[in-house]
N, C-alpha and C positions, 0 to 999 in steps of 0.2 A: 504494500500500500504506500502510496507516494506521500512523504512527508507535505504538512496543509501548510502553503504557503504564508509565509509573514506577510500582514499588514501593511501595506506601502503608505504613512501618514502623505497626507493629504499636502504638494506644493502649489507655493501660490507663484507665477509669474510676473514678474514688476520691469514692465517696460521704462526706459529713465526718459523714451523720443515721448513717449505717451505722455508723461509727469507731466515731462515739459512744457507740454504744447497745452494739454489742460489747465495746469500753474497758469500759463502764457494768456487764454482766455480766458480765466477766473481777475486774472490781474487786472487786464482791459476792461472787465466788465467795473468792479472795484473803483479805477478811475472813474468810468462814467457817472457811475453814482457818487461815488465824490462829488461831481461838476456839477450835476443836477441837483445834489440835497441843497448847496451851498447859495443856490441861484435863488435870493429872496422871491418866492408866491408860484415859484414853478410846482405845477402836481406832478406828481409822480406818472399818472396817467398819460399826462402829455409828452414827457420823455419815453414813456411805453410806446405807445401810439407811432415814433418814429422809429423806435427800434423794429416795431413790426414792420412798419412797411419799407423797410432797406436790412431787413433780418435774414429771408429766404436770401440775399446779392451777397450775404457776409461770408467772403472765400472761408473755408474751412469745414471741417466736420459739422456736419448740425446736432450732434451733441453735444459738441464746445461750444457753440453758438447758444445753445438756449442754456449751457450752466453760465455764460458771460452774460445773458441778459438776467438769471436768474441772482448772481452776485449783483449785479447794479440794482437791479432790485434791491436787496436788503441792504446793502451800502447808506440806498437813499433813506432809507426809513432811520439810519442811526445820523445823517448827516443833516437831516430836515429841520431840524430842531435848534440848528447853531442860526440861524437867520432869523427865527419866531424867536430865538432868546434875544437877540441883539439888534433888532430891527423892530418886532413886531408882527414882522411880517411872515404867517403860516403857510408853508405846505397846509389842504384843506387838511388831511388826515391830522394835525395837529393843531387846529384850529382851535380846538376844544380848550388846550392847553396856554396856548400862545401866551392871553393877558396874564393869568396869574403867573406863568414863567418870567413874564419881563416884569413884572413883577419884583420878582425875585432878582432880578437884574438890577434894577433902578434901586432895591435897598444893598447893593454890593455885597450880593452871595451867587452873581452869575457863574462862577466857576463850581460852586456847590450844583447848581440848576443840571450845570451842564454833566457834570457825573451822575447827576442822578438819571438823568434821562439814557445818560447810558448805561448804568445799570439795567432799569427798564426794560430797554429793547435787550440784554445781552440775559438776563432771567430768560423771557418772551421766548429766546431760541432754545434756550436750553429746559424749559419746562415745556413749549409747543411738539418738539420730536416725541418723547417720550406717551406725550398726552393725545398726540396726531391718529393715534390707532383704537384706543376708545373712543373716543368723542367722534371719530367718523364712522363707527357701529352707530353711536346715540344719534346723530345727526341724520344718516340716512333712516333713520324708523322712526324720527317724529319730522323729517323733512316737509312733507304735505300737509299733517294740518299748521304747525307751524309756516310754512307759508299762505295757507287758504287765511289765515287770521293775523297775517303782519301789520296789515296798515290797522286794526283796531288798535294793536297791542304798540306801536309805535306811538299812533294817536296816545294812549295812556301814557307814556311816555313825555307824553309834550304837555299834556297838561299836570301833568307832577311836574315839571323841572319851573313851570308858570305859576301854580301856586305855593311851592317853594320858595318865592323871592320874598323881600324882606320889606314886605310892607305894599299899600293899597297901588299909591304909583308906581312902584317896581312893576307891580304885574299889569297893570295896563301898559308899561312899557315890554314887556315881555309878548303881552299881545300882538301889540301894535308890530315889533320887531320882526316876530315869529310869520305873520300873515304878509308883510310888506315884502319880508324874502319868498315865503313861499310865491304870493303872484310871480315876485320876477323870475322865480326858478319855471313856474307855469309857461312865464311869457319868452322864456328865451333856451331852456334846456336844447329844446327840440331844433333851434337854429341850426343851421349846416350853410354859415357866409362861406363866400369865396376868401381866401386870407393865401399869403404869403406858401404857409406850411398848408400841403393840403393834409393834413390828417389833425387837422386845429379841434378846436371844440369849445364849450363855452363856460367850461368849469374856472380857467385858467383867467378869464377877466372876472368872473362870477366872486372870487374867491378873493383872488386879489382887490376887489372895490369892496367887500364885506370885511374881510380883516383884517387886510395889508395897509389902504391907504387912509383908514380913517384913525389909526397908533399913528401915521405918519403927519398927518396933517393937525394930529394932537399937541405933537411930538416939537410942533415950528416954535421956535424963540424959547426951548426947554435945555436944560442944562446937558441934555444927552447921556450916554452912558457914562454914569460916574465908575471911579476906580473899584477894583473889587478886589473885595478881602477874600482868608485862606480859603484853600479848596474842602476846608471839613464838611462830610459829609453828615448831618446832625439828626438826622432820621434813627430809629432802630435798625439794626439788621435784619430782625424780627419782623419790622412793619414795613420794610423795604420787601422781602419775602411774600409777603401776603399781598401788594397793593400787585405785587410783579404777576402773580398770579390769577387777580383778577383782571390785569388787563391781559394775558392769555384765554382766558377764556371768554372776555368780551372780542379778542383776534380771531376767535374761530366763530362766533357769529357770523364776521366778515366775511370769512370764508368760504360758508358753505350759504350763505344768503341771499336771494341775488337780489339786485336794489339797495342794498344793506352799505355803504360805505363805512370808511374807517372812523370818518367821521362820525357817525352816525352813532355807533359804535360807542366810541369816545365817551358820547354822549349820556350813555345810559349807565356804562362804568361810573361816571361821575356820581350817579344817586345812591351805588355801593361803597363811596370811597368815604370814610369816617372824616369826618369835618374836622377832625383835629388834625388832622394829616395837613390841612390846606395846599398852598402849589405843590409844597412837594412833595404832594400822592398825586396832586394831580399829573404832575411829571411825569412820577416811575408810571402813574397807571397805562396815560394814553401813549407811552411811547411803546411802552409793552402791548395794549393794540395794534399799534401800527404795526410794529415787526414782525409777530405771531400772525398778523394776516399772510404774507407771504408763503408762512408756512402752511398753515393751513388750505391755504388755497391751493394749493398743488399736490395737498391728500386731495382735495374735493374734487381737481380735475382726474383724477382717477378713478374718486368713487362714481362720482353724479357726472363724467364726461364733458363737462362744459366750465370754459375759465371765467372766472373770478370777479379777476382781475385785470387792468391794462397790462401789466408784465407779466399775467399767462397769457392774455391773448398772445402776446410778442410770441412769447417761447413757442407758442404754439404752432403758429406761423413760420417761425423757423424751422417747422419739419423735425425738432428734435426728439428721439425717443424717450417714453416717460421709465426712468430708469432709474430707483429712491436711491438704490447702495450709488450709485455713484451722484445723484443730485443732492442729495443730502451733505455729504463731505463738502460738496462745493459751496455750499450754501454754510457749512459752518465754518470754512475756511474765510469765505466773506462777512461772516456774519464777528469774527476775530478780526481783524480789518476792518470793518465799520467800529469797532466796540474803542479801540486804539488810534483810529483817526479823528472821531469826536472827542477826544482827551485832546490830543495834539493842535488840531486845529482850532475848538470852542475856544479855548484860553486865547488863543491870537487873534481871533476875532472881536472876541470882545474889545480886548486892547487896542485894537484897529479902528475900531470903531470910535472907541470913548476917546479916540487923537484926533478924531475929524470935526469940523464943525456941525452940528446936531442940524440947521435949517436948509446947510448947502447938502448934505448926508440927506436929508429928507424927502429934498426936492431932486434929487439925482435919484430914488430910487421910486419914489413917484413917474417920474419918467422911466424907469426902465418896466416899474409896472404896466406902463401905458405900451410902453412898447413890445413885453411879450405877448400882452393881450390881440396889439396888432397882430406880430406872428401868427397867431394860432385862430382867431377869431376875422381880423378883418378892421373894418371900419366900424363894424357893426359892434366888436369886441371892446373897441376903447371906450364909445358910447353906451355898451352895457357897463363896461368898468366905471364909469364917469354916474350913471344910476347906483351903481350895486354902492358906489359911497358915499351916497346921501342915505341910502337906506342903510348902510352900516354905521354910521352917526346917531341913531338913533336910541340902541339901548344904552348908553353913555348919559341920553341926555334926560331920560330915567332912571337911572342907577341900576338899571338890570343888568343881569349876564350876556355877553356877547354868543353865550352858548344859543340862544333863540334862532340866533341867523340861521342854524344849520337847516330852518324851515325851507333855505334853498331847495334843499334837496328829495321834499316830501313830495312833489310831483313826479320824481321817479319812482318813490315806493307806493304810490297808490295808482299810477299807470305807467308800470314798467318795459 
């Protein structure tokens, strides 16, 4: 009888041209989201949007091509946040946050602001993997009726966050806020002008005349970012833990929801976040939204087959195969690389910032809000921009929360 052969443990193959070349598009992608987060009122969407329609032309494998769009993707989501700290001016998915972050800025703890939010997002990745395989069981088997009943269950939403405000005029300014954006989200979502970029859209002036240009026009004849003290972070570890948490699981909302933005999102995390926490829960939470959306979204185009988001539509586009052992890696390779360039960059920002004159600073990016709205919208874009910031002057002038405006966006969730 022939002796039973030994065991041949299991070798693995490690190509170094392969590393390379994938290192090589993880790194590209990296930058781009760098460029994009750092562009005060750019969405993410709109850098999506071009990546798609010049993604399928990008020489190379198409599954370096969608892990390079999927690293820019998460880049921007840790980088979005250094522009709403120091300007004011949101990425929409962090809209929620912006004021009370600059906030946090104008009392000189924006280097504290700016760790926190990258804690946030750098939890979000590291509790969203782990969490991505349950909750896309749970997701797809109350997927239906939780979508047959979103727009009531949002509706409730909007009216808690309305009578929540502190006092009788607060909430007629919340009203008034909440319903002055929905119309204009009514009146112009659906737009499709001629503009510069054809793959524009109208989020990108929509956003920027709600929360970019009415901090700036606050902002004229003010003393600007003053200097900022140490970088201690003064939160619990404990309460850093938990806020990181719940914005993971308001990230998968995002994800598997469709109409549902990060924004949106944001939003509702806000009514779980303990009021002693103040900005900065609201930091760790909505950036931990933001970034745990990307994650999730690309369980969801696996489970539920259809993307998310503007950076799965890209990847998708790009022909590349949905492949987790190796998109994951790439995605936490970027996701270490956004956590490390928000440390490095925030701090120079801010200091950049607080050396420039605060009215010529104001007025320069005033214009450049005007101007990517052109880009992407048109003509019709800077005069949506030049509306959306009368209406976004307005819960200021009630003392309500700027969170109302996200009413932009309730005529996609109730006709999607």
């Amino acid at each position: 009888m022939d002796p039973v052969p030994a065991a041949v443990p299991p070798r693995f193959a490690l190509s170094p041209e392969a590393t390379l070349a994938t290192l090589g598009f993880v790194l590209g992608g990296v930058v781009l989201g760098t460029c994009s987060g750092l562009v005060p009122g750019l969405h993410a969407n709109n850098v999506a949007l071009l990546l798609a329609a010049v993604a399928a032309d990008v020489p190379g494998p198409p599954r370096l091509v969608g892990a390079a769009v999927l690293a820019a993707g998460v880049v921007h989501t840790f980088l979005d946040v250094v522009p709403a700290l120091a300007l004011g001016v949101p990425d929409p998915s962090m809209a929620a946050t912006a004021l009370p972050g600059h906030r946090l800025v104008l009392e000189g703890r924006g280097r504290e602001a700016v760790r926190l939010s990258a804690l946030g997002s750098g939890l979000a990745v590291l509790l969203a993997v782990p969490l991505a395989l349950p909750i896309t069981r749970g997701m797809v088997a109350v997927y239906p009726t939780l979508r047959a009943h979103l727009p009531l269950a949002l509706g409730l939403v909007a009216v808690l966050l309305v009578v929540t405000e502190r006092g009788g005029f607060a909430m007629v300014g919340a009203v008034a806020a909440f319903s002055l954006a929905a119309l204009l989200g009514w009146a112009t979502l659906d737009l499709d002008p001629s503009a510069p970029l054809s793959v524009g859209g109208m989020l990108a002036p929509l956003f920027a005349g709600l929360f970019g240009a009415p901090v700036l026009v606050e902002s004229v004849g003010g003393g600007g970012v003053p200097p900022q003290d140490d970088a201690t972070v003064t939160l619990p570890g404990s309460s850093i833990a938990g806020l990181g948490f719940v914005g993971t699981l308001s990230g998968a909302i995002v994800g598997y929801v469709p109409g549902v933005s990060s924004a949106v999102a944001a939003t509702v995390s806000l009514l779980t976040t303990p009021g002693r926490h103040g900005a900065r829960g609201f930091l760790v939470t909505t950036s931990g939204v933001n970034t745990s959306n990307t994650i999730f979204a690309l369980f969801a185009l696996v489970a539920l087959g259809s993307p998310r988001t503007g950076v799965l539509v890209a990847f998708e586009r790009s022909g590349a195969p949905i492949d987790l052992a190796f998109l994951l890696p790439a995605v936490g390779l970027a996701a270490i690389a956004g956590f490390c360039l928000v440390l490095l960059v925030g701090d120079r920002y801010l200091d950049l910032v607080g050396n420039v004159d605060n009215t010529r600073l104001a007025a320069g990016v005033l214009c450049l809000l005007a101007g990517v709205s052109l880009l992407f919208a048109g003509v019709v874009g800077v005069l949506v921009f030049l509306v959306a910031s009368l209406v976004g002057l307005v819960p200021a002038r009630f003392g309500a929360r700027r969170v109302h405006l996200m009413g932009v966006l309730y005529p996609l969730i109730l006709w999607p």
